[in-house]
N, C-alpha and C positions, 0 to 999 in steps of 0.2 A: 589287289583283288577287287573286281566292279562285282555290285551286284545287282540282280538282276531288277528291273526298272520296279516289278511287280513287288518286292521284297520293300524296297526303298515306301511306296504308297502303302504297304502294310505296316511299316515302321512308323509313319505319320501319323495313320489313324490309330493307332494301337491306345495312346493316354486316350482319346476321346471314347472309345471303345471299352474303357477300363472304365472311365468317367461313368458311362450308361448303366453300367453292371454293379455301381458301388448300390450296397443296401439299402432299402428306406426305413426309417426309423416309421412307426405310428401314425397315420396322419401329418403325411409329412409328403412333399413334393418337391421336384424341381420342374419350373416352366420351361417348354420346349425348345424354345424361342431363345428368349436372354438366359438361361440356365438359372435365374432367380430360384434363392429356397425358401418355399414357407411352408410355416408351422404352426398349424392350428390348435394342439395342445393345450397351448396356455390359457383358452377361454372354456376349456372342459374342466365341467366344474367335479370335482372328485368329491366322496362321501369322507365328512373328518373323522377320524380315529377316535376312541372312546375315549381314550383316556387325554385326548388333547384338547384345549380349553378353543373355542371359537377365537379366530383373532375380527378385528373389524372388516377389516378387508376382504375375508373368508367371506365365498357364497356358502348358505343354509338350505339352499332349493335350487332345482334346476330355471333352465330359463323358459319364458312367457313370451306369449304371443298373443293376443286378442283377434279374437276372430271377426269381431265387428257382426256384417250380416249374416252371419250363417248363425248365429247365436250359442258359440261355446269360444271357448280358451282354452289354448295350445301349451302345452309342455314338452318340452324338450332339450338335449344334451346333444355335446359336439363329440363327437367320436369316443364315445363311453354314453352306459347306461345311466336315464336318469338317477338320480340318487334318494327321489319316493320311493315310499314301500307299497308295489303294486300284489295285491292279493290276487285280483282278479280279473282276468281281459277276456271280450271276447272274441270269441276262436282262437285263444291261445294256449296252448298245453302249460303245464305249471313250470315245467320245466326252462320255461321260457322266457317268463317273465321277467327275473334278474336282466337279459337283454334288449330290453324294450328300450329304444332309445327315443322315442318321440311317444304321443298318446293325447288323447281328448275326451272327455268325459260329455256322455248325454243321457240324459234321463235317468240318472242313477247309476249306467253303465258306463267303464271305462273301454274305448275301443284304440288296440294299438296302430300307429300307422307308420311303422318301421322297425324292425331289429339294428342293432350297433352295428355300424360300419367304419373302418379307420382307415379307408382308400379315396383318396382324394383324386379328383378328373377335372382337367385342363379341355373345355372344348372353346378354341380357339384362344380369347383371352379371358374366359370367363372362368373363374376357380367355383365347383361345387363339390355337394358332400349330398348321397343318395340313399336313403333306408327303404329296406323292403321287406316283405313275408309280416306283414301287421295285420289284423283282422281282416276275415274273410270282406268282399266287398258285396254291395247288395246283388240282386239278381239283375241280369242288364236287362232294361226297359220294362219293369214289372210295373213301375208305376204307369207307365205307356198304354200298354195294354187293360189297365184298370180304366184308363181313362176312355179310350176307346171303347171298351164294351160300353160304358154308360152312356156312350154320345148313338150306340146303334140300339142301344134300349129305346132310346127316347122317339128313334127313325122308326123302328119295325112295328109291326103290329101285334099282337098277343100270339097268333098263330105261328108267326116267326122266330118268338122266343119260347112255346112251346118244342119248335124242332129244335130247335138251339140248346134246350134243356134235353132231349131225347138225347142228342149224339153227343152234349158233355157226356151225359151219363155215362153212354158208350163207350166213350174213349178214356171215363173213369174206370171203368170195368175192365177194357183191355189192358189200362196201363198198370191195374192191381191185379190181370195175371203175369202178367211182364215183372214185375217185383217180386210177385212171390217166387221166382224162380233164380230170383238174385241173392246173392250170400254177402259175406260178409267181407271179401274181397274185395266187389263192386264198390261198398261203401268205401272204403280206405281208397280206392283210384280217384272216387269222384272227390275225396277233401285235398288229393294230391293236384288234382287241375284245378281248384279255384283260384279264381280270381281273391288278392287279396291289398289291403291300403298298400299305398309308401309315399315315404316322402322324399323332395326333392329344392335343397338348400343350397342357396347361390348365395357363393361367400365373396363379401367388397369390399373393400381400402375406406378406411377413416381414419388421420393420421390424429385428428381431434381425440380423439377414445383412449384411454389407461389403454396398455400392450392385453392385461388379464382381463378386457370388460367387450361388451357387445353390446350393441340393439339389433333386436331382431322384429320380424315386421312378418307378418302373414300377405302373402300374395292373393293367392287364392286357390282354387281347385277346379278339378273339370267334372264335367258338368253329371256322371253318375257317382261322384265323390269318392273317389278311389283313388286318384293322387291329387297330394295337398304341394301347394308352392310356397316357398317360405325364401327373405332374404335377410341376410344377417352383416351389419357392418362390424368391421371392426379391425384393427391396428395388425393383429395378426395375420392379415389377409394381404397385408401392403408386401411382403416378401423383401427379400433385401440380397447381394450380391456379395454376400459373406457365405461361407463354407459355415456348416453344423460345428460346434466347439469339439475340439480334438482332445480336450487333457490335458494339452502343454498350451500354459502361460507366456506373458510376456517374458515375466520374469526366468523360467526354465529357457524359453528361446536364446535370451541376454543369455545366461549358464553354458550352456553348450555352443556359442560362435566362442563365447570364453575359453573355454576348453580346446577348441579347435583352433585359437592361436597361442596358446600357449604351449600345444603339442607342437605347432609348426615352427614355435620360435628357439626351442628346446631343441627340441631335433637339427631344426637345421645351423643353430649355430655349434651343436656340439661336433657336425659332421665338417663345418667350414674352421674352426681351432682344433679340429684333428687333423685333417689333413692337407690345409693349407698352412697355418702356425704352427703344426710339429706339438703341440700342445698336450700334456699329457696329466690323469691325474683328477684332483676339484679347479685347474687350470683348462680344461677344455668345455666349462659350462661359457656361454656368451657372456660378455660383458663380465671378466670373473671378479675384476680391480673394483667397481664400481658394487657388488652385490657382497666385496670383503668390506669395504670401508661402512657398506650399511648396517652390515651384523655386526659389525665392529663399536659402531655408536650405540647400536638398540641394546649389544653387551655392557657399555659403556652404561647407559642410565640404569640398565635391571642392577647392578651392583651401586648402583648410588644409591638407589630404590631401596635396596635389602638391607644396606649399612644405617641408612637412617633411622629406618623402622626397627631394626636391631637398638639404637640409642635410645627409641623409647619407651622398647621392654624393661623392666625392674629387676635389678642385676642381684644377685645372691649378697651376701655378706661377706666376703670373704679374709682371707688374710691381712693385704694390702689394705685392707679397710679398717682395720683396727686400731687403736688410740695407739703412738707411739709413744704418750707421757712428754713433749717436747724434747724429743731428738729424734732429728731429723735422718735425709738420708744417707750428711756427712758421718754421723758418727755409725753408723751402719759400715760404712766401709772404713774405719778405723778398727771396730773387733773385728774385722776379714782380716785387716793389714796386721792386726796383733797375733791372729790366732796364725797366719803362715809363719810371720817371727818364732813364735813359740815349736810348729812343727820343724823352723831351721834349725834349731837348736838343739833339738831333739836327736835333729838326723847326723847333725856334728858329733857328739857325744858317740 
């Protein structure tokens, strides 16, 4: 039976097909290309248990960034929430806080610049890791426009910014009856479309680095400070051409080919001394001569074994051990020989 050409190319691609569909664990990928798998994991720093004592090893903070010229310092975590205690962001609902995975502090204020994300993106050969929905972002071109009016201040003459001051007015006026007719609706739309931070971490190969450790470096940001660039080296980023660990061992591997020839060597010789040797019985296991003469010797030493350690147990006292007064076991069988004389005698009479 042939089948049909289309069958045969579904049959082929079918494992790669299966390959695609397998699960992904957490921050975790395969590249497109070589099928490499990596896993960023290991450099997320997790918050330690109460009652678990720090080891040296153990990070106690998330990681840092220096921001050089913009005049703050970066905190942030790989695919988990940092693990400070954030009371307060802003434009961030409380509810939210626990996933703030990146944030920066200025002037007293903590401002987030990414919630947790554990989806890792391949664009081309480059591995990143992307936060988003963090504090609202400024108004675009507010400072623009401050700046501007000051430079037409300077240009116009009093009369010019007279009218300029008439139709703000105006357009204060219109735009506070335009509000007043706005509820509370309106408001919940507009914090729905802001613009708000995120950030965007390009992760590298550093074969130098511990597998658990990183440096991370501040790139920079564009230029209304809404998204921050960040690059992070480190050992878990190099990927590797091994499959995610299964559960089975070397050793359970070794166990089960084990198993699978001893089924096969079991089986097939009890089926070749049954029905070619006529063999019948514990005479149709393989090799049967060879597997008597070995239980044969291993019985052989367990009874030497038993008798000797028997000789150095403490024997009772018994009969045979009692003082015979010097007479021996001759004259033992001399009252035997006397007392049957005595019952022949007996029996003649």
């Amino acid at each position: 039976m042939r089948l049909h050409p289309i069958f045969s190319v579904l049959a082929l691609l079918s494992p790669s097909l299966a390959a695609d569909s397998k699960p992904l664990l957490p921050c975790t990928i395969y590249q497109p290309t070589t099928n490499a798998y990596y896993d960023i994991s290991p450099i997320g720093v997790q918050p330690l248990i109460d009652h678990k004592k720090a080891h040296k090893d153990d990070r106690t903070e998330s990681w840092h960034a220096r921001g050089y010229d913009i005049g703050t310092n970066f905190t942030l975590n790989f695919c988990a929430p940092v693990i400070e205690t954030i009371e307060e962001a802003v434009g961030i609902k409380a509810d939210l806080l626990k996933n703030i995975s990146a944030f920066y502090e200025w002037k007293g204020k903590k401002y987030s610049i990414g919630q947790v994300s554990t989806e890792l993106v391949f664009r081309g050969r480059e591995l990143s890791l992307n936060y988003t929905n963090g504090s609202p972002c400024d108004s675009p071109s507010t400072h623009d426009r401050r700046k501007l009016k000051h430079d037409d201040d300077k240009d116009d003459d009093e009369d010019d910014d007279k009218k300029k001051d008439d139709k703000k007015k105006d357009d204060d006026d219109d735009n506070d009856d335009k509000k007043s007719h706005k509820g509370k609706s309106s408001k919940d739309d507009e914090d729905d479309h802001v613009r708000r931070k995120s950030t965007l971490i390009s992760l590298a190969c550093d074969q130098n680095l511990p597998l658990g450790k990183a440096h991370v470096s501040f790139i920079g940001t564009s230029p209304d400070q809404c998204t921050y660039f960040f690059r992070a080296k480190t050992m878990a980023a190099c990927g590797g051409v091994k499959e995610p660990p299964t559960g089975l061992g070397a050793g359970g591997v070794f166990f089960v080919i084990f198993l699978i020839f001893l089924a096969v060597y079991l089986l097939g010789g009890i089926a070749y001394q049954r029905t070619v040797q006529h063999q019948r019985g514990w005479r149709q296991l393989p090799n049967y001569n060879v597997w008597a003469s070995i239980f044969s010797v291993i019985r052989d030493i367990f009874i030497i074994l038993t008798s000797s350690c028997g000789r150095l147990l403490p024997r009772r006292q018994g009969y045979n051990q009692l003082p015979s007064n010097g007479r021996g076991r001759g004259s033992r069988a001399e009252d035997e020989n006397r007392l049957i004389d005595q019952l022949d005698d007996e029996w003649d009479d």
